[in-house]
C-alpha angles and dihedrals in degrees: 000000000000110000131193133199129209133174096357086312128107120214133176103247092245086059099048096091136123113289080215102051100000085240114175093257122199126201089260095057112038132075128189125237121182077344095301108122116220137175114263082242091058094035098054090040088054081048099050094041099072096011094252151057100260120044085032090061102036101267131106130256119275086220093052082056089043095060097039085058097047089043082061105045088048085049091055095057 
């Protein structure tokens, strides 16, 4: 059983594939976003799709965390 690794995980070579199309990815063709693993063609389409890394992928905005931890600190004051 072949295995590759890939940003400090070890898959089987069966498991390394897109988390969008579960595409066979190789370490040529695949890039890691929040520890999910895409192809270049997904990643830059998810990209493309809301205009950043994060709402594109799923995730909040790191500005929207930002200001709910500065709202707080001031409120604190």
């Amino acid at each position: 059983m072949e295995k590759i690794a890939a940003d400090k995980y070890v898959f089987h070579k069966n498991c390394f594939c897109c988390k969008h199309c579960n595409q066979k990815l190789s370490l040529r063709n695949y890039t890691i976003h929040y520890g999910e693993f895409y192809c270049v063609f997904h990643y830059q389409q998810l990209f493309r799709k809301n205009g950043n890394y994060d709402e594109g992928f799923g995730h909040e905005q790191h500005k929207k965390r930002w200001l709910l931890s500065t709202t707080n600190n001031t409120d604190l004051l």
